[in-house]
Each structure stands twice: as structure tokens, then as C-alpha cells.
Backbone atoms as SQL, in Angstrom:
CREATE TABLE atoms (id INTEGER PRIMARY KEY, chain TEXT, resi INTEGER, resn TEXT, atom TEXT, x REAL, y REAL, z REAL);
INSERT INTO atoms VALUES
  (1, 'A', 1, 'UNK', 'N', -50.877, 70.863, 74.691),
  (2, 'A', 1, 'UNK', 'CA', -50.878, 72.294, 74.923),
  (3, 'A', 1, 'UNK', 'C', -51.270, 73.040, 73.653),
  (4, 'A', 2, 'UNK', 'N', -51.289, 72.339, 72.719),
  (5, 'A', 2, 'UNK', 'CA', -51.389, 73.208, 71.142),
  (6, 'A', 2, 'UNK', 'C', -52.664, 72.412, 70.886),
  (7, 'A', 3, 'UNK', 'N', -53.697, 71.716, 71.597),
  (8, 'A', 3, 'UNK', 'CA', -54.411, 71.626, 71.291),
  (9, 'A', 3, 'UNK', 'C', -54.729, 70.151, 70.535),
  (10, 'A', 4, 'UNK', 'N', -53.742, 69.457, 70.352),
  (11, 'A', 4, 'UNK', 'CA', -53.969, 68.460, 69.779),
  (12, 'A', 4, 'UNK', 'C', -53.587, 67.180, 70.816),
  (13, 'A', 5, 'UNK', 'N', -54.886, 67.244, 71.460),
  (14, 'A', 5, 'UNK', 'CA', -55.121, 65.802, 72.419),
  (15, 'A', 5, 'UNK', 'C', -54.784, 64.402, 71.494),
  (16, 'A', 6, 'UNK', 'N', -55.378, 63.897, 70.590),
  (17, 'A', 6, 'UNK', 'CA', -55.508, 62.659, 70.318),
  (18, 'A', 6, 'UNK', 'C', -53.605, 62.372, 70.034),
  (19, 'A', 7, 'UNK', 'N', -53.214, 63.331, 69.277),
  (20, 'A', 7, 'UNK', 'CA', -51.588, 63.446, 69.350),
  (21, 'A', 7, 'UNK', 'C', -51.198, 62.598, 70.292),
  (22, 'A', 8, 'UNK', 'N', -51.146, 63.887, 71.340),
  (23, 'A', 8, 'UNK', 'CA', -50.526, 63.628, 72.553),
  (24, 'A', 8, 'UNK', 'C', -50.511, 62.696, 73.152),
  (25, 'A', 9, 'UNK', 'N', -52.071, 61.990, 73.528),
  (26, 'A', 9, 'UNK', 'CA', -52.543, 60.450, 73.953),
  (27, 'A', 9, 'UNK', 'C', -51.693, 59.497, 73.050),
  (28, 'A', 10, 'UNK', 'N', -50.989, 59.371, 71.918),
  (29, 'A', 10, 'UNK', 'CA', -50.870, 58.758, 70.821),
  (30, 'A', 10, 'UNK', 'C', -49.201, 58.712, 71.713),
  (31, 'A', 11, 'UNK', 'N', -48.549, 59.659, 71.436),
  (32, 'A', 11, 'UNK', 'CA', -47.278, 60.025, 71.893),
  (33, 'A', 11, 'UNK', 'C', -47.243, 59.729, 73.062),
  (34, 'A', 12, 'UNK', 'N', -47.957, 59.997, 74.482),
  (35, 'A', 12, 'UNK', 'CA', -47.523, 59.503, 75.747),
  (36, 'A', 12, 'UNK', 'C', -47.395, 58.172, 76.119),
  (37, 'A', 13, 'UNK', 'N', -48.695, 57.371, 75.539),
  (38, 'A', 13, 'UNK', 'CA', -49.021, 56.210, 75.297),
  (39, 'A', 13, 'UNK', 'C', -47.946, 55.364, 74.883),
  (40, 'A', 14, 'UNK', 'N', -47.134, 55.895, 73.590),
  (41, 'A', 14, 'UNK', 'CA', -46.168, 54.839, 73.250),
  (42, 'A', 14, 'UNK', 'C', -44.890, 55.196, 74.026),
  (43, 'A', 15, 'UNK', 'N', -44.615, 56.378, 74.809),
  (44, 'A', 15, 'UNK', 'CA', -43.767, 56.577, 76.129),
  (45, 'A', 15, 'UNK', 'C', -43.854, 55.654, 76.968),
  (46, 'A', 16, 'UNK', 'N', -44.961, 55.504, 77.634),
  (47, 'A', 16, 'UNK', 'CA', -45.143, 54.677, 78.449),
  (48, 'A', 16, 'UNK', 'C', -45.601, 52.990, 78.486),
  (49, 'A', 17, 'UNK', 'N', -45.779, 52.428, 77.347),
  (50, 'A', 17, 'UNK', 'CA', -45.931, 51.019, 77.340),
  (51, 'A', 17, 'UNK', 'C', -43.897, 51.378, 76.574),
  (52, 'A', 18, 'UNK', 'N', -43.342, 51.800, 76.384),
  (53, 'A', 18, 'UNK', 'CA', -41.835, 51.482, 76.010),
  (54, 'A', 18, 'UNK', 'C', -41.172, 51.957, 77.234),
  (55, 'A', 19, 'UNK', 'N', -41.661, 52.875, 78.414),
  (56, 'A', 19, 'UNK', 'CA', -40.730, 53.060, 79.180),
  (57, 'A', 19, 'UNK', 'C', -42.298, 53.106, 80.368),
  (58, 'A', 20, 'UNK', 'N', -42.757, 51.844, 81.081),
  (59, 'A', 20, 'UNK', 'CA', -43.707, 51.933, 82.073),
  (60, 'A', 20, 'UNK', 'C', -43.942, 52.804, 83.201),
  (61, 'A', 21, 'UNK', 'N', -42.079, 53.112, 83.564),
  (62, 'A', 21, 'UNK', 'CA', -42.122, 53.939, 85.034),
  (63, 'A', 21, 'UNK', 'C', -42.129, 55.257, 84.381),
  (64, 'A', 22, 'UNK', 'N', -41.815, 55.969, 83.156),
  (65, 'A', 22, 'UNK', 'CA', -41.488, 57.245, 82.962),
  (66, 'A', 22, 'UNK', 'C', -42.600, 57.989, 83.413),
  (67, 'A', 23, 'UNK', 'N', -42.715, 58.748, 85.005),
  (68, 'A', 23, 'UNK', 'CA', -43.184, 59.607, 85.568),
  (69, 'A', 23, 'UNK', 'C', -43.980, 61.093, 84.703),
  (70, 'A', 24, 'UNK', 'N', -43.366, 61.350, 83.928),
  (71, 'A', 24, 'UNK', 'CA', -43.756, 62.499, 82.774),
  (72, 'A', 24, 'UNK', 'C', -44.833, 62.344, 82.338),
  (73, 'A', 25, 'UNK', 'N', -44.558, 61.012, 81.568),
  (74, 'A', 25, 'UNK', 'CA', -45.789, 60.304, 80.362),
  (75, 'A', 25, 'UNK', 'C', -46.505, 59.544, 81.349),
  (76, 'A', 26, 'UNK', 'N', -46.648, 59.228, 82.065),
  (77, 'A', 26, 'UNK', 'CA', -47.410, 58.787, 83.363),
  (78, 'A', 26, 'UNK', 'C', -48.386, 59.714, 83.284),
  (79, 'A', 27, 'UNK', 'N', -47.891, 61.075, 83.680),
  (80, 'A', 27, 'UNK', 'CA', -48.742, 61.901, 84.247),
  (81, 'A', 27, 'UNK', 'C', -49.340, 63.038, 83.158),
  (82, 'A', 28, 'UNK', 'N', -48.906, 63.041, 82.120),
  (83, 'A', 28, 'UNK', 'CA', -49.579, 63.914, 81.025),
  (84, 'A', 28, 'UNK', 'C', -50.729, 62.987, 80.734),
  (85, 'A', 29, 'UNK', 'N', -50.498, 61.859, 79.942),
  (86, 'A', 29, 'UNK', 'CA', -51.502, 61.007, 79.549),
  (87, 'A', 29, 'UNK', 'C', -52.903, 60.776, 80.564),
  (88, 'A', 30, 'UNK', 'N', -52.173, 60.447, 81.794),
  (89, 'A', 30, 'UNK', 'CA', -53.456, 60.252, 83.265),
  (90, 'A', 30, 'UNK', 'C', -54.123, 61.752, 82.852),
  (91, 'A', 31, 'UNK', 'N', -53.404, 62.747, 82.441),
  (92, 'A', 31, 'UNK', 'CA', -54.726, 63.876, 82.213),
  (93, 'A', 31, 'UNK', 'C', -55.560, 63.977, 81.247),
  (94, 'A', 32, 'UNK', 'N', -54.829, 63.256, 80.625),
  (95, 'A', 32, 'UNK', 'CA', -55.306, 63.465, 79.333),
  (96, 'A', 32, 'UNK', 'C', -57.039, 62.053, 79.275),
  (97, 'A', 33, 'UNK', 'N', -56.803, 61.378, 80.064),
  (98, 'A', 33, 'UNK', 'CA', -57.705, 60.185, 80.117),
  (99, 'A', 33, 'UNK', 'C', -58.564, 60.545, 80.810),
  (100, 'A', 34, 'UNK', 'N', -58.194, 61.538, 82.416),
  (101, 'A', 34, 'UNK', 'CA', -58.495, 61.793, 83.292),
  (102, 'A', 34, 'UNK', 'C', -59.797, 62.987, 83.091),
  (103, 'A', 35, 'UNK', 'N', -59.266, 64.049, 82.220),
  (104, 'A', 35, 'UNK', 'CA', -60.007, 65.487, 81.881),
  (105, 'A', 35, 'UNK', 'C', -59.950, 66.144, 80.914),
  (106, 'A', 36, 'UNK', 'N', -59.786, 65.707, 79.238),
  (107, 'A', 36, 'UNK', 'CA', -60.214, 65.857, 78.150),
  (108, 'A', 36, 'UNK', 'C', -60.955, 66.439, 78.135),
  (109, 'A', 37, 'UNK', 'N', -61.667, 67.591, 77.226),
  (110, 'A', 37, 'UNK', 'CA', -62.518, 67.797, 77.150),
  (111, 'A', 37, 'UNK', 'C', -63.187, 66.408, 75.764),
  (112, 'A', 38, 'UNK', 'N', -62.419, 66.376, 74.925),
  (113, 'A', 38, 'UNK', 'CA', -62.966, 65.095, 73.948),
  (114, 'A', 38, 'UNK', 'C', -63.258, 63.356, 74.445),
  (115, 'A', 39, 'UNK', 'N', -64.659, 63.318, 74.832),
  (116, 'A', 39, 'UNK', 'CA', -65.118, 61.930, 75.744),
  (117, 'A', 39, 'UNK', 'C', -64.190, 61.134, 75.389),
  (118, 'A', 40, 'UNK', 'N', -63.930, 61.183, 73.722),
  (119, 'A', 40, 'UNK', 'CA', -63.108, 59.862, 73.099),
  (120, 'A', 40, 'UNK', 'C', -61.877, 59.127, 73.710),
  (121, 'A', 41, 'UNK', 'N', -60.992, 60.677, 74.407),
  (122, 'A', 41, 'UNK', 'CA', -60.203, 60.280, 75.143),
  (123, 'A', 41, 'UNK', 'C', -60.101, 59.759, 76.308),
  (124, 'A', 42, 'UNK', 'N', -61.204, 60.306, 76.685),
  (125, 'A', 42, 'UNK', 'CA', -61.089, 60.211, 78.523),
  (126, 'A', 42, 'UNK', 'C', -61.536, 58.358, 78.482),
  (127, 'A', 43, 'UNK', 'N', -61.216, 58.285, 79.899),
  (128, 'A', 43, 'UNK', 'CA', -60.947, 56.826, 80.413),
  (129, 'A', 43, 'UNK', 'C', -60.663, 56.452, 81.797),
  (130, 'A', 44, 'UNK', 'N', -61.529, 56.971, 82.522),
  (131, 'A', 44, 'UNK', 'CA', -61.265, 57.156, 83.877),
  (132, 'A', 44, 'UNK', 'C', -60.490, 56.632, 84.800),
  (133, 'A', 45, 'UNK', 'N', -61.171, 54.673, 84.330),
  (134, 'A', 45, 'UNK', 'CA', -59.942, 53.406, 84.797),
  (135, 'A', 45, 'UNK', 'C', -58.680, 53.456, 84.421),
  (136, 'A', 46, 'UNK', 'N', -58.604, 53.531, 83.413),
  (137, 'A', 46, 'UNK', 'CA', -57.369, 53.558, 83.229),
  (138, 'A', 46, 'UNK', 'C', -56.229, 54.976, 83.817),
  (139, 'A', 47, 'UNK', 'N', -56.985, 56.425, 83.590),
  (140, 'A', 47, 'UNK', 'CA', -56.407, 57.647, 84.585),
  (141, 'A', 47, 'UNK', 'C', -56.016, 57.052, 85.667),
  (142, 'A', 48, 'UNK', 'N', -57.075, 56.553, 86.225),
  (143, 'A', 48, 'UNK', 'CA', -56.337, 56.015, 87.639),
  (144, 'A', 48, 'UNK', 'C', -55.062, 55.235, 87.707),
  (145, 'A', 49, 'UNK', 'N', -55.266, 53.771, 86.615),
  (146, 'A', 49, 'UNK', 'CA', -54.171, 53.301, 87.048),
  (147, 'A', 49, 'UNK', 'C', -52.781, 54.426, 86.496),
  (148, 'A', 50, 'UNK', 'N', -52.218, 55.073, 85.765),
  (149, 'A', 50, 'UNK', 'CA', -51.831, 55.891, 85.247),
  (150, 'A', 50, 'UNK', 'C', -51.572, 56.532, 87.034),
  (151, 'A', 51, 'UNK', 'N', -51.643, 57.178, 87.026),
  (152, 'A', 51, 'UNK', 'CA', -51.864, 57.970, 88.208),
  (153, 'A', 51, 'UNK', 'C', -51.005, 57.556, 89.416),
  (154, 'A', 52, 'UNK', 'N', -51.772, 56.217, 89.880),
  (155, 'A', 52, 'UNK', 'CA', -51.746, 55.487, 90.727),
  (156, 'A', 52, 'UNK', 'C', -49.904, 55.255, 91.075),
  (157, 'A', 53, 'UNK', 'N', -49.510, 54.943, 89.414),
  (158, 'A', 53, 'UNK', 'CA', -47.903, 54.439, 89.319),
  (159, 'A', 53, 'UNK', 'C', -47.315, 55.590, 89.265),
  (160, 'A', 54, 'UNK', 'N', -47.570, 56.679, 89.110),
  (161, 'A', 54, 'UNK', 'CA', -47.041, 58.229, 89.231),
  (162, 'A', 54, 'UNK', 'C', -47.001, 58.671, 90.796),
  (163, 'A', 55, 'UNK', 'N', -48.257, 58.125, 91.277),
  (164, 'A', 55, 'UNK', 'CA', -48.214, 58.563, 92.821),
  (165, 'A', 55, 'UNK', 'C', -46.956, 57.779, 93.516),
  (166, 'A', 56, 'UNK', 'N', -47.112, 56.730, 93.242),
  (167, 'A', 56, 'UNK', 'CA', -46.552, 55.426, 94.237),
  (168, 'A', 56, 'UNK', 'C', -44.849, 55.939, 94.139),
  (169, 'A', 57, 'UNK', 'N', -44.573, 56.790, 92.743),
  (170, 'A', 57, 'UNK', 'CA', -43.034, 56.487, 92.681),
  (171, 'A', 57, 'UNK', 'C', -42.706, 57.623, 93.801),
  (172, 'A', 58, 'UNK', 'N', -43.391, 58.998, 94.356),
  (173, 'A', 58, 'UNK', 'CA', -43.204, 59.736, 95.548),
  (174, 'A', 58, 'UNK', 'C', -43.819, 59.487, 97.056),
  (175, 'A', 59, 'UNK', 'N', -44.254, 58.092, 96.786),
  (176, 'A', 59, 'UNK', 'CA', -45.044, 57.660, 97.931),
  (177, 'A', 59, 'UNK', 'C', -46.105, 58.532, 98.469),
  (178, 'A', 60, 'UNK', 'N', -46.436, 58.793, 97.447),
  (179, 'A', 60, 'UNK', 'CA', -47.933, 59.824, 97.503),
  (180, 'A', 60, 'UNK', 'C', -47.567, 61.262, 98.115),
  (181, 'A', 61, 'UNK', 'N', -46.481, 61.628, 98.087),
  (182, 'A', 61, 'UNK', 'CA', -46.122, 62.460, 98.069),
  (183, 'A', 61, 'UNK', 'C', -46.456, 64.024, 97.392),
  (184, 'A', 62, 'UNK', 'N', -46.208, 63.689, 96.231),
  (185, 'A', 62, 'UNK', 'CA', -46.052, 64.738, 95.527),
  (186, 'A', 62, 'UNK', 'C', -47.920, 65.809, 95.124),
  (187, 'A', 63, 'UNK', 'N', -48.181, 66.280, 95.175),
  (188, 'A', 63, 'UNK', 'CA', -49.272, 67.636, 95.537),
  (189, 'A', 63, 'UNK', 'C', -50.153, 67.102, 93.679),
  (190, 'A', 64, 'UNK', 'N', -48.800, 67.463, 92.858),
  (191, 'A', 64, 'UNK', 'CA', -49.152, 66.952, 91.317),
  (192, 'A', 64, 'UNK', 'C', -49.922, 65.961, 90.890),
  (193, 'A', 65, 'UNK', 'N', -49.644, 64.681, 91.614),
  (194, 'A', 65, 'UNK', 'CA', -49.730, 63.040, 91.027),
  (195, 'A', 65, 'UNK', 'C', -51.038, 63.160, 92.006),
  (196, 'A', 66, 'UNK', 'N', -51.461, 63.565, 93.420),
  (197, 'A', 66, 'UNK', 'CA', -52.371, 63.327, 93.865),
  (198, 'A', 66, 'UNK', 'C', -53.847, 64.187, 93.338),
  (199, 'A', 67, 'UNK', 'N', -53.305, 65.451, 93.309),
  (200, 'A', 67, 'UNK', 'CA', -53.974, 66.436, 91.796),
  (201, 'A', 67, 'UNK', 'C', -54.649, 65.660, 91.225),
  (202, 'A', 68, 'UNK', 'N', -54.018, 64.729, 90.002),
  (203, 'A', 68, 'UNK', 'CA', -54.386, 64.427, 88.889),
  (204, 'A', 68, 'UNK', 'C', -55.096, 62.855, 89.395),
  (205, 'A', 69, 'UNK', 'N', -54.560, 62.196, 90.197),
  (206, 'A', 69, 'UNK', 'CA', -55.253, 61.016, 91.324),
  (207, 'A', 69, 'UNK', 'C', -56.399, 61.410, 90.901),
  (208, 'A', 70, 'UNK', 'N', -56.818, 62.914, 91.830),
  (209, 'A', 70, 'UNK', 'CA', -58.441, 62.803, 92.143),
  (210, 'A', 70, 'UNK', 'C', -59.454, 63.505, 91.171),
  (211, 'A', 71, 'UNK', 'N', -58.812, 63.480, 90.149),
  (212, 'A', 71, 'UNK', 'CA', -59.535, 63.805, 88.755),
  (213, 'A', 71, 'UNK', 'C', -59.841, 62.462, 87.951),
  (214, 'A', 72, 'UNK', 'N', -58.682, 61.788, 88.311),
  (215, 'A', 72, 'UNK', 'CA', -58.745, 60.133, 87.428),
  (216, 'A', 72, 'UNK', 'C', -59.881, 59.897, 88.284),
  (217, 'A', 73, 'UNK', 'N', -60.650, 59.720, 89.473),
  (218, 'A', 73, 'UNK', 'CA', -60.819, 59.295, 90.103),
  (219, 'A', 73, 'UNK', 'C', -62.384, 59.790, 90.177),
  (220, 'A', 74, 'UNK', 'N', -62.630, 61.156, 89.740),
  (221, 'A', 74, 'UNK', 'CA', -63.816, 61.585, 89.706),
  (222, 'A', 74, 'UNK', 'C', -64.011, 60.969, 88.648),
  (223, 'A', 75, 'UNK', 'N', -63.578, 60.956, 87.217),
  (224, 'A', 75, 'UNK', 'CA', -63.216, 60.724, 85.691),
  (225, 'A', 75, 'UNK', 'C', -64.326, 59.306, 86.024),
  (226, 'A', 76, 'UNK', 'N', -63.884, 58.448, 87.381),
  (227, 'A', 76, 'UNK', 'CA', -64.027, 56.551, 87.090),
  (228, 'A', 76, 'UNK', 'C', -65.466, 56.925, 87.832),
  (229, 'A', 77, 'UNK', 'N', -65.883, 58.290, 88.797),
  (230, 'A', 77, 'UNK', 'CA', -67.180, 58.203, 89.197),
  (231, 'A', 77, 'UNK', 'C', -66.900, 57.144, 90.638),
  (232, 'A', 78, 'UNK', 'N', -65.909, 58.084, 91.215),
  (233, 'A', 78, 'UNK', 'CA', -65.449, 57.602, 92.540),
  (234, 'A', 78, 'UNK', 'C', -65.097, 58.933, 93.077),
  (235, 'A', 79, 'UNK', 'N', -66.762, 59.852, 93.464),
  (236, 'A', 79, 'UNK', 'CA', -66.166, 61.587, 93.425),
  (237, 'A', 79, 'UNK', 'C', -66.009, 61.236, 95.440),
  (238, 'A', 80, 'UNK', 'N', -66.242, 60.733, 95.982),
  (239, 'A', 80, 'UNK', 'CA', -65.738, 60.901, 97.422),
  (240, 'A', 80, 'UNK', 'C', -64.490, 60.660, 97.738),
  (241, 'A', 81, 'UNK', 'N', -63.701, 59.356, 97.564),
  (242, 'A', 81, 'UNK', 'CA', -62.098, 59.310, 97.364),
  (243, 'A', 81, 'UNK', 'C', -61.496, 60.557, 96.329),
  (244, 'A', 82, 'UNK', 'N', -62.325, 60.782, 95.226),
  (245, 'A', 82, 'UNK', 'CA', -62.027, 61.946, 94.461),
  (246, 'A', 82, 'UNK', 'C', -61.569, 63.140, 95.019),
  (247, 'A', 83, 'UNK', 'N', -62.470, 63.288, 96.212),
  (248, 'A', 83, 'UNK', 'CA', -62.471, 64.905, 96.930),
  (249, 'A', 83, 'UNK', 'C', -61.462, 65.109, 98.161),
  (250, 'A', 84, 'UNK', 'N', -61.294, 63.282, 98.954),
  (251, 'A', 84, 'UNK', 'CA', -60.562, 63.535, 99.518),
  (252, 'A', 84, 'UNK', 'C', -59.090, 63.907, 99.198),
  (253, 'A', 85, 'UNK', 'N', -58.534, 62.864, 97.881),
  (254, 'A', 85, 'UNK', 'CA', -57.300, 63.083, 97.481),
  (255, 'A', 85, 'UNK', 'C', -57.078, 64.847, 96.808),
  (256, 'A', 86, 'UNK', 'N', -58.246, 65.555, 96.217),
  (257, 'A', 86, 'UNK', 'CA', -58.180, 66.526, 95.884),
  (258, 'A', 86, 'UNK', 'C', -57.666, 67.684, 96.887),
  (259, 'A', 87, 'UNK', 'N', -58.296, 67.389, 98.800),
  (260, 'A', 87, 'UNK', 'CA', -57.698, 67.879, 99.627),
  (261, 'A', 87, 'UNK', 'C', -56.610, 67.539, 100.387),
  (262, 'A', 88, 'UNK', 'N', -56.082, 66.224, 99.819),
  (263, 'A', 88, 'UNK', 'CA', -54.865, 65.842, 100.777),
  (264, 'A', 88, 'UNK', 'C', -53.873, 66.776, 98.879),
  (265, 'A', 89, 'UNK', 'N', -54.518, 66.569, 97.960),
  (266, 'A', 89, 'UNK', 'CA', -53.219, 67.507, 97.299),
  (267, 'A', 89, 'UNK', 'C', -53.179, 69.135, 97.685),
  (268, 'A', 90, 'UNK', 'N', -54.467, 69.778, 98.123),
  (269, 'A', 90, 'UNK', 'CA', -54.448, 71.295, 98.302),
  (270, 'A', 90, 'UNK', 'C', -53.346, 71.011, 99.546),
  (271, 'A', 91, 'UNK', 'N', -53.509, 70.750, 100.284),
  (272, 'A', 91, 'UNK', 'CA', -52.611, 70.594, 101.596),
  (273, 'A', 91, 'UNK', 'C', -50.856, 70.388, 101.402),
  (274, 'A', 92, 'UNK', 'N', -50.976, 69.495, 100.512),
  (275, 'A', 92, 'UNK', 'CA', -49.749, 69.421, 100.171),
  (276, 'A', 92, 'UNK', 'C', -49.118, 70.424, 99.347),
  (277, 'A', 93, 'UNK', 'N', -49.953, 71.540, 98.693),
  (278, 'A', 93, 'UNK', 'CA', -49.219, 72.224, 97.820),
  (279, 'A', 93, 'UNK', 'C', -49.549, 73.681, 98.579),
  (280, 'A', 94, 'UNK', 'N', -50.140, 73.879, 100.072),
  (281, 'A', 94, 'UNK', 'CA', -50.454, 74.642, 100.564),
  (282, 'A', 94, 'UNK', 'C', -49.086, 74.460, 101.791),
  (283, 'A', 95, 'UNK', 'N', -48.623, 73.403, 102.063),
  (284, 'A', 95, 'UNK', 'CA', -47.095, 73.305, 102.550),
  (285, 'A', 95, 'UNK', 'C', -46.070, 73.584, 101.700),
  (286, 'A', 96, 'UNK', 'N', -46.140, 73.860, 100.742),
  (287, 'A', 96, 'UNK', 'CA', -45.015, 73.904, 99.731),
  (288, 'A', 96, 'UNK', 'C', -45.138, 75.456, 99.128),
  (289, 'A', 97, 'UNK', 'N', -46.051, 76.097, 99.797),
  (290, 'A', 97, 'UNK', 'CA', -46.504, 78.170, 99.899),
  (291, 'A', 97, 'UNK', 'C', -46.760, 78.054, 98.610),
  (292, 'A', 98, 'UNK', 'N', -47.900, 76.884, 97.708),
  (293, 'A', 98, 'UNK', 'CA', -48.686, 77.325, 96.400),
  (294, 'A', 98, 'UNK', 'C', -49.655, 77.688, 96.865),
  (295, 'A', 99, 'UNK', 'N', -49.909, 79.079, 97.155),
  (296, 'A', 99, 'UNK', 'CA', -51.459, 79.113, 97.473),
  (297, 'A', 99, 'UNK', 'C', -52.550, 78.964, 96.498),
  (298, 'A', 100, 'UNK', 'N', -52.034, 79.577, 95.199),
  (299, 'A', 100, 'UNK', 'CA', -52.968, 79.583, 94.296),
  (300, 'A', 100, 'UNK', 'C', -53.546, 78.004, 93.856),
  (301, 'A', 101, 'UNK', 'N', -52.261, 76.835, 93.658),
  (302, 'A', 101, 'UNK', 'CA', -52.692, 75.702, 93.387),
  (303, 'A', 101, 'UNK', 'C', -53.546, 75.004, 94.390),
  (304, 'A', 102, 'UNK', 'N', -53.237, 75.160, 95.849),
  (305, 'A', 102, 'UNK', 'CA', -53.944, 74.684, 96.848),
  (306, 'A', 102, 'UNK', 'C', -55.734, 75.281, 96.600),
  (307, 'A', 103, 'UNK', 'N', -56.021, 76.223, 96.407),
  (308, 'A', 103, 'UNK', 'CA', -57.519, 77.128, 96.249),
  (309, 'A', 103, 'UNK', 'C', -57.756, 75.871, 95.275),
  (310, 'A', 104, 'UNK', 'N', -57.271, 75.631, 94.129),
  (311, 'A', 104, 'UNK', 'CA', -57.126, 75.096, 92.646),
  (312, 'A', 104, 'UNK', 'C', -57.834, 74.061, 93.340),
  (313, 'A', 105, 'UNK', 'N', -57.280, 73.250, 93.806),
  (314, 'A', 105, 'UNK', 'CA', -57.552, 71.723, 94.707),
  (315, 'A', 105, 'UNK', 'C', -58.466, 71.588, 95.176),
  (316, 'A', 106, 'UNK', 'N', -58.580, 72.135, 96.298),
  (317, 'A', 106, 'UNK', 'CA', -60.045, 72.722, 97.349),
  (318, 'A', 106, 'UNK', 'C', -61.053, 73.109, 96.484),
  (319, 'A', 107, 'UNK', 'N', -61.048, 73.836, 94.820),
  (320, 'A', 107, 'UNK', 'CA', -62.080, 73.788, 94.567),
  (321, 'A', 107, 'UNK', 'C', -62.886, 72.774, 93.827),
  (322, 'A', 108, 'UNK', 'N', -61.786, 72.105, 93.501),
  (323, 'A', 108, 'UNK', 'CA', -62.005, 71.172, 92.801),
  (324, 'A', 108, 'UNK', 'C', -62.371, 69.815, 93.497),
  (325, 'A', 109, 'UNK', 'N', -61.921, 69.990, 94.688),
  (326, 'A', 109, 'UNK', 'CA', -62.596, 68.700, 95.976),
  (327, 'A', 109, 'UNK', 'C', -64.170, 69.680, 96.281),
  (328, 'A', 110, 'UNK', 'N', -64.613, 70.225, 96.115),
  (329, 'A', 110, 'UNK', 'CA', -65.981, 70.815, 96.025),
  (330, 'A', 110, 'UNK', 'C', -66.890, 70.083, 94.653),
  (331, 'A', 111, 'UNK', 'N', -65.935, 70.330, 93.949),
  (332, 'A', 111, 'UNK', 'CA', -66.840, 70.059, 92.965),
  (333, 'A', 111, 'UNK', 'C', -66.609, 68.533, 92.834),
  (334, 'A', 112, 'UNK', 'N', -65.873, 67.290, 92.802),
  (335, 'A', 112, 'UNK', 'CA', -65.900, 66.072, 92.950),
  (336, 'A', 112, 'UNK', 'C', -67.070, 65.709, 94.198),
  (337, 'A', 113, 'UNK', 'N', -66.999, 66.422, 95.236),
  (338, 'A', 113, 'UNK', 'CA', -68.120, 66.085, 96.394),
  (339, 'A', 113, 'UNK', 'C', -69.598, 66.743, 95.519),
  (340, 'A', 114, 'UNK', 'N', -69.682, 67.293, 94.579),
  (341, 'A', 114, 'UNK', 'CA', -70.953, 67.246, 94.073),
  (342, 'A', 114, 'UNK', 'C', -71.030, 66.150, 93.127),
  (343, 'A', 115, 'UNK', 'N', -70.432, 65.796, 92.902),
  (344, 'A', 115, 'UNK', 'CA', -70.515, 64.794, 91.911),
  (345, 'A', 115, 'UNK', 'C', -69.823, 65.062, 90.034),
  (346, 'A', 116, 'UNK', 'N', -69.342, 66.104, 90.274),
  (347, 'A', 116, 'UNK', 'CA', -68.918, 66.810, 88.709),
  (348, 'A', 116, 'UNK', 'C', -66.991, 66.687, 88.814),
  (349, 'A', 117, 'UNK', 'N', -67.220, 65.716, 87.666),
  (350, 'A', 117, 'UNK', 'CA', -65.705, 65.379, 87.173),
  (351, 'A', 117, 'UNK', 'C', -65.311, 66.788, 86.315),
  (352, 'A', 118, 'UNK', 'N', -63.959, 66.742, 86.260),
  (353, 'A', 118, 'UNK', 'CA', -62.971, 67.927, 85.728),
  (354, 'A', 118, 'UNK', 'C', -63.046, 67.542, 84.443),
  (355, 'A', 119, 'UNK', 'N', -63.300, 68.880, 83.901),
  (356, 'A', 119, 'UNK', 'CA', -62.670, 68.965, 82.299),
  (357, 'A', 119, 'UNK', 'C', -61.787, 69.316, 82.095),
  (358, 'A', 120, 'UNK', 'N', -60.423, 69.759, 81.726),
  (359, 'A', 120, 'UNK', 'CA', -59.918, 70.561, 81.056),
  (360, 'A', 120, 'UNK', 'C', -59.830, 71.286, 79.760),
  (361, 'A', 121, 'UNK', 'N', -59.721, 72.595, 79.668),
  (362, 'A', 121, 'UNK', 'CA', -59.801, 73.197, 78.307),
  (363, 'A', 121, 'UNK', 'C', -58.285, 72.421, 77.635);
């Protein structure tokens, strides 16, 4: 959040090979691999798996973990599973009355169906 990615990757990283299931560092890092703006970080395969163990612990549940799913997922240059999970998360966070995050989703399953992975600032 302050801007210092390689940090953070540094810090989540040793969260999670010392604590594998911690859901948190799961899911900061999967963004951080996932939609960096610095290539160095990103890592698409690996976002996914990241992701993948974040999803599984809500049984794909959760609007968040599937979010960041279909960014890992554009990230690996898999933008059609990309777009769908991007709309099974708008849906899910469009049941839960986020409208704004659901738009968020949906636009972003637009842009995975063109073929353009997420950056984040």
C-alpha cells in the first residue's frame, strides 16, 4: 500500500512458506504476482496456485479469492477461465449488495475476454 511491492512480496512470501494455509498472505502476495505493476514481480503460475489455496479454504466461495483467481489467471494468459471466474466473482459480490465491486469484476471479465491482464497501481 506504501508502495513498496518487492517488500511486501518479501514479507508475504516468508508468511506463507512458514504458515502455508494463512489466507491473508495467500491473498496479498497472489496480487502481488498476479497484478504488479513491476514485471519482476508478477508470476502468473504461481498467482494462481496462491489463489487457488485461498479459494479452496471458502470453497470458492468468497467474491475476493475468486477476484484475485481471475487476475492470477489472466496474469498465466488463461483470459477465458480468467473472465469467467471474474463473473462468477461480480455475482458473488453483487449477492452480498457490493455493487460497486461487482461493476469492478464485470469490467474486468471484459477486459480478460480481450485478452488484457490487470495491473494494479
Amino acid at each position: 500500500m506504501r508502495g513498496e511491492s518487492r517488500t511486501a512480496a518479501e514479507f508475504f512470501g516468508a508468511a506463507v512458506r512458514l504458515q502455508p494455509a494463512f489466507r491473508y498472505a495467500l491473498r496479498r502476495l497472489g496480487w502481488i504476482r498476479a497484478a504488479s505493476p513491476d514485471a519482476g514481480l508478477r508470476d502468473g503460475e504461481r498467482a494462481v496456485v496462491l489463489f487457488e489455496r485461498a479459494a479452496a479454504q471458502s470453497d470458492y466461495s468468497a467474491a475476493y479469492d475468486l477476484d484475485g483467481l481471475a487476475a492470477a489467471l489472466a496474469e498465466a494468459g488463461r483470459f477465458e477461465p480468467a473472465a469467467a471466474r471474474a463473473l462468477q466473482a461480480a455475482a458473488r459480490y453483487r449477492a452480498a449488495g457490493d455493487a460497486r465491486a461487482a461493476r469492478r469484476s464485470e469490467n474486468r471479465a471484459q477486459q480478460y475476454g480481450a485478452g488484457v491482464p490487470l495491473r494494479l497501481r
